[in-house]
KOLPA-404442 format. One line per 5 residues: number of its first residue (from 1); for each residue z, y negated, x negated of N, C-alpha, C. Coordinates in pm, whole numbers, plus 50000, padded with zeros to 5 digits. Atoms other than C-alpha are relative to their C-alpha. Layout:
residues N
NUM) Z:Y:X:Z:Y:X:Z:Y:X; ...
end
This chain:
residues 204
1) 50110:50073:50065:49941:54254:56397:49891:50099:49961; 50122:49870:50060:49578:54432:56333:50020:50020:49884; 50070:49941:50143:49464:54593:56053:49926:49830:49911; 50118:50094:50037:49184:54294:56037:50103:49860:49944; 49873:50105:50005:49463:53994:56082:50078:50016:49882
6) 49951:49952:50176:49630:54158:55768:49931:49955:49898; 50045:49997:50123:49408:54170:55556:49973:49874:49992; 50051:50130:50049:49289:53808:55622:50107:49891:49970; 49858:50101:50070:49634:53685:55549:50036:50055:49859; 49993:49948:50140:49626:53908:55221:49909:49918:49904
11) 50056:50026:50082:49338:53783:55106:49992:49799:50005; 50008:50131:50039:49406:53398:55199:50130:49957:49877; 49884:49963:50117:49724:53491:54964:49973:49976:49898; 49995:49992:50094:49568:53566:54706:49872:49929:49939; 50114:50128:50010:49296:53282:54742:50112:49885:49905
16) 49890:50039:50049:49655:53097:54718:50035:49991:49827; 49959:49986:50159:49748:53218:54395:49895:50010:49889; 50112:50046:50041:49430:53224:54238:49994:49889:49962; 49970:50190:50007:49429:52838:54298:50112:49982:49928; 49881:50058:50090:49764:52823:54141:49978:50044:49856
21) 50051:49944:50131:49668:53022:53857:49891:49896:49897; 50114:50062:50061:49358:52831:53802:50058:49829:49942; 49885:50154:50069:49551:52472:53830:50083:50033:49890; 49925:49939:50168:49823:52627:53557:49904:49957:49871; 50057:49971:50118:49540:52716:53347:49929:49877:49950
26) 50023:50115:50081:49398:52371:53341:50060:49899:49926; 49873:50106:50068:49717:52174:53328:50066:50034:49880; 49882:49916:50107:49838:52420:53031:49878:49935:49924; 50127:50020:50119:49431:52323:52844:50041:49856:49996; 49996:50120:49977:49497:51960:52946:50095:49906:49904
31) 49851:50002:50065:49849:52000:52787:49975:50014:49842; 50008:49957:50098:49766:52174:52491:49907:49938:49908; 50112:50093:50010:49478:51982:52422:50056:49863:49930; 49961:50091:49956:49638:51679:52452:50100:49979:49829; 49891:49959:50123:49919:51796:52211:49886:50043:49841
36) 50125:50005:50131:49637:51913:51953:49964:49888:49935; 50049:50083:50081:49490:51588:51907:50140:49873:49995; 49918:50069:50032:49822:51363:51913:50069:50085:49826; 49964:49999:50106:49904:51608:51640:49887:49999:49887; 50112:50077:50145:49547:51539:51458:50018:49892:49920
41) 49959:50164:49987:49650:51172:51507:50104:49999:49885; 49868:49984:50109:49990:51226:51338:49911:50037:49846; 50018:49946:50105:49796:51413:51078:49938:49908:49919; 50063:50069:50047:49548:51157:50971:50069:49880:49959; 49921:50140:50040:49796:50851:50995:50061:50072:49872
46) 49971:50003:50041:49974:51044:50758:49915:50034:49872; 50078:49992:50126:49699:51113:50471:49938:49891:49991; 49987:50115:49993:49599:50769:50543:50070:49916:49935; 49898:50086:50017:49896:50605:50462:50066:50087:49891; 49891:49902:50123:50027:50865:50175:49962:49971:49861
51) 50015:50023:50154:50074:50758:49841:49999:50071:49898; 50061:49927:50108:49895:50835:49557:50140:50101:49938; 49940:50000:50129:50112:51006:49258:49970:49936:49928; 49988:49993:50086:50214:50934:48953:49815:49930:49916; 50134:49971:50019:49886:50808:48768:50000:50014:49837
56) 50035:50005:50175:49757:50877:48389:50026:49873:49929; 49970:50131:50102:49940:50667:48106:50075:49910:50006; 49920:50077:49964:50132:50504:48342:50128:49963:49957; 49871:50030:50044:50500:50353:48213:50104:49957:50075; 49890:50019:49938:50825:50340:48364:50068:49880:49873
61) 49936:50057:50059:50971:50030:48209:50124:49970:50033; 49867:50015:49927:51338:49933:48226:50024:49890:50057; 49992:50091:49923:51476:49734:48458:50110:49877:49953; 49928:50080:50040:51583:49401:48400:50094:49889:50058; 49916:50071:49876:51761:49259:48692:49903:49911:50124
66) 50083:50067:49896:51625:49031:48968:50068:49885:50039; 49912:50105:49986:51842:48716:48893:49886:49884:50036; 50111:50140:50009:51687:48372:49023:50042:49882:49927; 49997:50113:50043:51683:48056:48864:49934:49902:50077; 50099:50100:49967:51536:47729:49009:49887:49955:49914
71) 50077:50110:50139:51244:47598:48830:49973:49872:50024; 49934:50133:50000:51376:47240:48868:50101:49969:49922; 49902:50065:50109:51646:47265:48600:49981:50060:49848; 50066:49993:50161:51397:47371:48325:50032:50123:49934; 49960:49872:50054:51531:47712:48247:49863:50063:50000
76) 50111:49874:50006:51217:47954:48150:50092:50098:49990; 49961:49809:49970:51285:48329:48217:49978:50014:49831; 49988:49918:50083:51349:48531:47906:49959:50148:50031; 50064:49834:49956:51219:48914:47891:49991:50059:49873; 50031:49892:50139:51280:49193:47637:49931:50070:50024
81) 50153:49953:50010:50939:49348:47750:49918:49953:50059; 50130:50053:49938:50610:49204:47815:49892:50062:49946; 50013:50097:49902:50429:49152:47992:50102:50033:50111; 49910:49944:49924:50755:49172:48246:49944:50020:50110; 50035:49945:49862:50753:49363:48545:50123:50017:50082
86) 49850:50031:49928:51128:49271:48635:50059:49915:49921; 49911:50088:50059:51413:49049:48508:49971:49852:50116; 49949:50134:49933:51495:48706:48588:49860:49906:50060; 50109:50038:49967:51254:48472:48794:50062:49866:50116; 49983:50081:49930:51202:48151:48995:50010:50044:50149
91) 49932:49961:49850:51393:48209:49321:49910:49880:50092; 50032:50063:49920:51249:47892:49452:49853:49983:49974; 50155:50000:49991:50821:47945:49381:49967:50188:49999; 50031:49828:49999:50621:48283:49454:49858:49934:50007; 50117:50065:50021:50258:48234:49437:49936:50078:50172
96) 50120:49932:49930:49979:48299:49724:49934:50079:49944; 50093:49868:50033:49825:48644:49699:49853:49926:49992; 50171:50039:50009:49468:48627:49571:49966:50001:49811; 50046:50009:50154:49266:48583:49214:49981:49876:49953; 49962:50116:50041:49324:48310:49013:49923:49995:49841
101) 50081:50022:50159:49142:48150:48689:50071:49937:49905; 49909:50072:50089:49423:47943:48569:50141:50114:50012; 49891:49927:50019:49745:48147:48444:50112:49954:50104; 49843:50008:49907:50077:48205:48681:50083:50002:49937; 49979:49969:50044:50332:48183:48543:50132:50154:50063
106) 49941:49907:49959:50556:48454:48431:50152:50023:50097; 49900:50036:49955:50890:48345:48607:49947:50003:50160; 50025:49980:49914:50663:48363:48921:49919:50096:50057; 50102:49906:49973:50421:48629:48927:50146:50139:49982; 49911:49938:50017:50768:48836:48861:50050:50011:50124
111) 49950:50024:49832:50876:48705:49212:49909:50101:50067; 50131:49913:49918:50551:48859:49347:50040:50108:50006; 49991:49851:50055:50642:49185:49207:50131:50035:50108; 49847:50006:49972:50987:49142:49352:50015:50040:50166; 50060:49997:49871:50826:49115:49704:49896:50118:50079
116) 50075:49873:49982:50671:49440:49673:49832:49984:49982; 50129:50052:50063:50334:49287:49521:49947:50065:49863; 50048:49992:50139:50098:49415:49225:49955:49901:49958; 50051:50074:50087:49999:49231:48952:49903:50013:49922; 50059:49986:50107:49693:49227:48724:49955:49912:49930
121) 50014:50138:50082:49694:49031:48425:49882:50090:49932; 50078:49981:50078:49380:49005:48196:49982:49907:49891; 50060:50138:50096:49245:48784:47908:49856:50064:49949; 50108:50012:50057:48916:48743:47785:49999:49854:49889; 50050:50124:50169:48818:48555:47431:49886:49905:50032
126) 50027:50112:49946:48567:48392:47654:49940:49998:50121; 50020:49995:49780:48458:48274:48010:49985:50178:49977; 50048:49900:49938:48441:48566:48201:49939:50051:50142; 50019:49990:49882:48288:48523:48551:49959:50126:50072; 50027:49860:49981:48150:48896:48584:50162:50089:50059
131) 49847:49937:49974:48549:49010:48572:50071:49899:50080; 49917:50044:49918:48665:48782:48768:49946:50034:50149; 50071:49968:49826:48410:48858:49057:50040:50171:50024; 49948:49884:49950:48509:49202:49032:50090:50052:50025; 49878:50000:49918:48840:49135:49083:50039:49909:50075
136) 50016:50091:49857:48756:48946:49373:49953:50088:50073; 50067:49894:49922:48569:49248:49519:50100:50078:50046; 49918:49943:50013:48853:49434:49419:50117:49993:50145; 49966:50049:49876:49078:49234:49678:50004:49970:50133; 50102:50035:49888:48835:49165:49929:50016:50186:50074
141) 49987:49865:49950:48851:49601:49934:50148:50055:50053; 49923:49950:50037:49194:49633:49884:50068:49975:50165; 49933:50013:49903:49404:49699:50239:50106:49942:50003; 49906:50136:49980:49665:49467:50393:50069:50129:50010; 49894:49953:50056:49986:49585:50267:50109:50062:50173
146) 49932:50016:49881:50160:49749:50629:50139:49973:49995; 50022:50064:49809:50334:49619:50902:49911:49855:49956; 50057:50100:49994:50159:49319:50717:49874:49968:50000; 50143:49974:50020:49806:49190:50744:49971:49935:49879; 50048:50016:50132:49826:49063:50387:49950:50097:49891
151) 50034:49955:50120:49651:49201:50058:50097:49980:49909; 49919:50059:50103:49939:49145:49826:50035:50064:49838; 50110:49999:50126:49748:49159:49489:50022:49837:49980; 50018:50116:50057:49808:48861:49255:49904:50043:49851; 50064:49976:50125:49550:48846:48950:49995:49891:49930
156) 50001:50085:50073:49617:48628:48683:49959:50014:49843; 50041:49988:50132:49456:48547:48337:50174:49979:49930; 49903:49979:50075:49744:48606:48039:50001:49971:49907; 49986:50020:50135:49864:48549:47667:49934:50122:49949; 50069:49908:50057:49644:48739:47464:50122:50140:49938
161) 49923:49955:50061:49950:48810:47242:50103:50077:50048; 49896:49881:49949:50160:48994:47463:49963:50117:50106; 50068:49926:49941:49889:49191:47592:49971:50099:49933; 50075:49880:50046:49851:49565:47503:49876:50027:50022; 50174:49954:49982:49496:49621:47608:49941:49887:50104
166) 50092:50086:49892:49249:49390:47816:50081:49951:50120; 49977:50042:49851:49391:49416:48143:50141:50129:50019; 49894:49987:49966:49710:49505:48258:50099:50019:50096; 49991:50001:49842:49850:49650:48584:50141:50000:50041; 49891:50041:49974:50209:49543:48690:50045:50050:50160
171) 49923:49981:49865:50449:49702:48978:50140:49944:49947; 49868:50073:50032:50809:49608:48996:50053:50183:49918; 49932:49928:50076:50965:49842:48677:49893:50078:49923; 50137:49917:50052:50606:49994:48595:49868:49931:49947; 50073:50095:50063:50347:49893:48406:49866:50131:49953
176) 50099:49898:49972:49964:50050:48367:49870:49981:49859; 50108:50052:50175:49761:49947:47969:49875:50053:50091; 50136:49955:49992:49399:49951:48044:49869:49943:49907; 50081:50063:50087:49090:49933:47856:49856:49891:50017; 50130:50041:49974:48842:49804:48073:50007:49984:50197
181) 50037:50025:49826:48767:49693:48501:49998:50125:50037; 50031:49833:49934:48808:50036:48674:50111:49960:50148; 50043:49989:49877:48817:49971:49037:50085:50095:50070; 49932:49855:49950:48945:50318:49177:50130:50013:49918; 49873:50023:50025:49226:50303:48975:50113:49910:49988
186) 49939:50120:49922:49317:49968:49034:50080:49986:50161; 49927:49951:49849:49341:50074:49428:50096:50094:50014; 49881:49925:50016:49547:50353:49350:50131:49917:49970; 49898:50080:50029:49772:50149:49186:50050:49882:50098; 49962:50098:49901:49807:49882:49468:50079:50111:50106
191) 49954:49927:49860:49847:50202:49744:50092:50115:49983; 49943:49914:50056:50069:50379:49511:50132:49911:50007; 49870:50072:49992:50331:50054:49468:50027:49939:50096; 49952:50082:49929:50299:49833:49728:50032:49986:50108; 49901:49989:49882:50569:49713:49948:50145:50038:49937
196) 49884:49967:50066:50794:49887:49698:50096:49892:49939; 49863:50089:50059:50987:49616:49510:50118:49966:50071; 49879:49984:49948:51349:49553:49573:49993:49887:50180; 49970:50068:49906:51216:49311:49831:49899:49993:50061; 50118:49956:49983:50922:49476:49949:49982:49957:50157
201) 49979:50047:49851:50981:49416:50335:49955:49869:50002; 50008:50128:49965:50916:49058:50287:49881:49947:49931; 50127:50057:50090:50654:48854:50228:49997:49829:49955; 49965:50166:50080:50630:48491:49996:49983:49939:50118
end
């Protein structure tokens, strides 16, 4: 074989590998790449979806069981703390998520809780349509609870008398005194409990 014939099989060689080199190097960017932003992806779903802490003032109350009763044979729920955020409750009513102007009661807004739902009770000494639209806004902001596409936020007006402060923020065993409509900590508190209660998976 020449000299010439050589070399032009050397250098279609290393035309060869070149090309393989170069393919590698894209399929490895293509790869790596690829892998980068599935783990952005991962990253974001998970600060997304990550719950708050702990928030200021908040109370761990004790738990008082999760017995049902019918409310058809006239039994009212009993509760050694209120406004309850566990104990006994109507097994057979749960209310539709949403804001409400007439009171729930407590034997059912307990269910809610039960279902992995917050609660915020309020009272006002008189009308209040300003607070109620802003916890209608509130709702309207507040994200559907996942795998579900519900909001599951119940807001109900309350007994003055067994109300520590204005407004009042309810998870199942926890409980949140407040002095006044605050918005941002309201959402915390929804994306901090809910889903949690003993029967959080399910929905009314």
């Amino acid at each position: 074989m020449s000299k010439k014939a050589s070399g032009a099989n050397l250098s279609k060689r290393e035309q060869l590998r070149a090309e393989r080199r170069r393919r590698s190097l894209v399929w490895n960017v293509i790869l790596l790449g690829g892998g980068g932003l599935a783990l952005l992806a991962v990253i974001a779903y998970l600060v997304a979806t990550a719950r708050p802490g702990a928030l200021t003032d908040e109370k761990l109350i004790l738990d008082e069981g999760k017995a049902h009763v019918n409310s058809s044979v006239g039994v009212k729920p009993q509760y050694s703390h209120y406004p309850p955020s566990s104990g006994t409750h109507y097994g057979d009513q749960v209310a539709p998520w949403g804001v409400y102007a007439e009171p729930i009661e407590e034997g059912v807004f307990v269910h809610n809780l039960e279902h992995g739902g917050v609660v915020f009770l309020y009272y006002c000494d008189e009308p209040c349509p300003d607070l109620e639209r802003q916890f209608d806004d509130l709702y309207k902001k507040a994200p559907p609870a996942r795998p579900f596409t519900t909001v599951k936020i119940l807001v109900t007006p309350y007994d003055k008398a067994k109300m520590p402060k204005p407004i009042v923020a309810l998870a199942w065993d926890h409980e949140l005194d407040m002095d006044k409509f605050d918005e941002a900590t309201m959402l915390q508190w929804y994306k901090r409990f809910v889903n949690l209660g003993p029967e959080g998976s399910q929905l009314p």
